[in-house]
C-alpha positions in Angstrom: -90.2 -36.0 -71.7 -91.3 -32.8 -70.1 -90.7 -30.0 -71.6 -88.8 -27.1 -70.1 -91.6 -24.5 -69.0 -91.1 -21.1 -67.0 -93.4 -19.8 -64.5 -94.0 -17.2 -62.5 -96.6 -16.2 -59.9 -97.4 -12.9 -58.7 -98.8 -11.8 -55.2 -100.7 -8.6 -53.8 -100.8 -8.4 -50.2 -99.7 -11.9 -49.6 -102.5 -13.5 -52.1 -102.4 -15.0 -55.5 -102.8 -12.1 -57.9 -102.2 -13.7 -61.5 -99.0 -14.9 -63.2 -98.2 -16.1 -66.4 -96.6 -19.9 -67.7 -94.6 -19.9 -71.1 -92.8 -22.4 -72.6 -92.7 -24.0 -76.9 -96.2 -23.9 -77.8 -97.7 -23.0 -74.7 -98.6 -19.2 -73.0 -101.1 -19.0 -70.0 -101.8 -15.8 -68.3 -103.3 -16.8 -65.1 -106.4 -15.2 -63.4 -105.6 -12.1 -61.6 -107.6 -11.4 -58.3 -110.8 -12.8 -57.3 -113.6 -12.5 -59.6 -116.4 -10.6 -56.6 -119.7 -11.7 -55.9 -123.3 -10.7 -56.7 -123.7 -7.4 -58.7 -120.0 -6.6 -58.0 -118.5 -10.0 -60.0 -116.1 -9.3 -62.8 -115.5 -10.8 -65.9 -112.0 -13.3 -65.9 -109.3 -11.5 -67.1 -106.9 -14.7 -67.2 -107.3 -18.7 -67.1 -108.1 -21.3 -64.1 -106.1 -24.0 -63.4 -109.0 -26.3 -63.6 -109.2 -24.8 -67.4 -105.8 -25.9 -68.3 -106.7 -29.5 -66.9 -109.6 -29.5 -68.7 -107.9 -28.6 -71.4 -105.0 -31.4 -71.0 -107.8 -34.0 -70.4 -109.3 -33.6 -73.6 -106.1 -33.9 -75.9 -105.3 -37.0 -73.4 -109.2 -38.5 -74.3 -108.3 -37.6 -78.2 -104.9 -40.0 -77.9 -107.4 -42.5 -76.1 -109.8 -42.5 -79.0 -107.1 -43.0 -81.9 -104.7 -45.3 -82.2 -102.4 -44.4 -79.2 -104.8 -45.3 -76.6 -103.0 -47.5 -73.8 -103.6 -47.8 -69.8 -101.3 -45.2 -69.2 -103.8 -42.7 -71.3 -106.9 -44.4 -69.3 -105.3 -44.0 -65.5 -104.1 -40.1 -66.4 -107.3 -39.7 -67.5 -108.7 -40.9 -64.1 -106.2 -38.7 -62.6 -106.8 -35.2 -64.1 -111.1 -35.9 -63.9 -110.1 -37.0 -60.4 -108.8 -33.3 -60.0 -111.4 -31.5 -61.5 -113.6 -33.2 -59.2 -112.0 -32.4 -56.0 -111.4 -28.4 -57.3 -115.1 -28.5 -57.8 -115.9 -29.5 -54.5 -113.6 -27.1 -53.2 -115.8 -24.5 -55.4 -118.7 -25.5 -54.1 -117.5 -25.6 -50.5 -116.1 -21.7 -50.9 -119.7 -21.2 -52.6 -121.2 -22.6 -49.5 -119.5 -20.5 -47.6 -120.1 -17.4 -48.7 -116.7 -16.8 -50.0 -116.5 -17.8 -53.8 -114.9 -15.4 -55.6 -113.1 -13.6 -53.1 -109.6 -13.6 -51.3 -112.2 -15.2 -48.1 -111.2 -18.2 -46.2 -114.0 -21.2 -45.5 -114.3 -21.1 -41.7 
């Protein structure tokens, strides 16, 4: 059962510029603006969504490795290191680019 969450997303100038996610037991404050690049990158001031999968993959990997571990466990696994993958290649790609840690478009 999923539990009733609420969510909202800010914007600045049309982009993503943070937002926060509460619900029982759960708070994220979400990254707001890009981070820069070179001698101008900032520390994070909120969290990434491929930090809240991360973070979801590992409590699914602790059910795995107790007595709860089933093939339901093993394919969502797949699933969320499945997403973390493509998210990283989409890093990568933005690195590539020139555009990592900025508002920037990959041409």
């Amino acid at each position: 059962m999923l539990a009733k969450f609420d969510a909202e997303n800010f914007l600045k100038d049309g982009k993503p510029n943070g937002g926060v996610v509460t619900g029982k037991g759960l708070e994220i404050s979400w990254q707001k603006g890009p981070l820069g690049r070179g001698t101008e990158r900032k520390e994070p001031n909120g969290a990434f969504v491929e930090t809240v999968i991360a973070a979801a993959l590992q409590r699914i990997e602790f059910y795995q490795a107790s007595g709860f571990a089933c093939s339901e466990n093993a394919s969502a696994i797949q699933n969320l290191k499945s997403a973390l993958a493509v998210l990283d290649f989409r890093t990568q790609q933005r690195e590539g680019a020139g555009v990592e840690g900025t508002h920037g478009r990959r041409p």
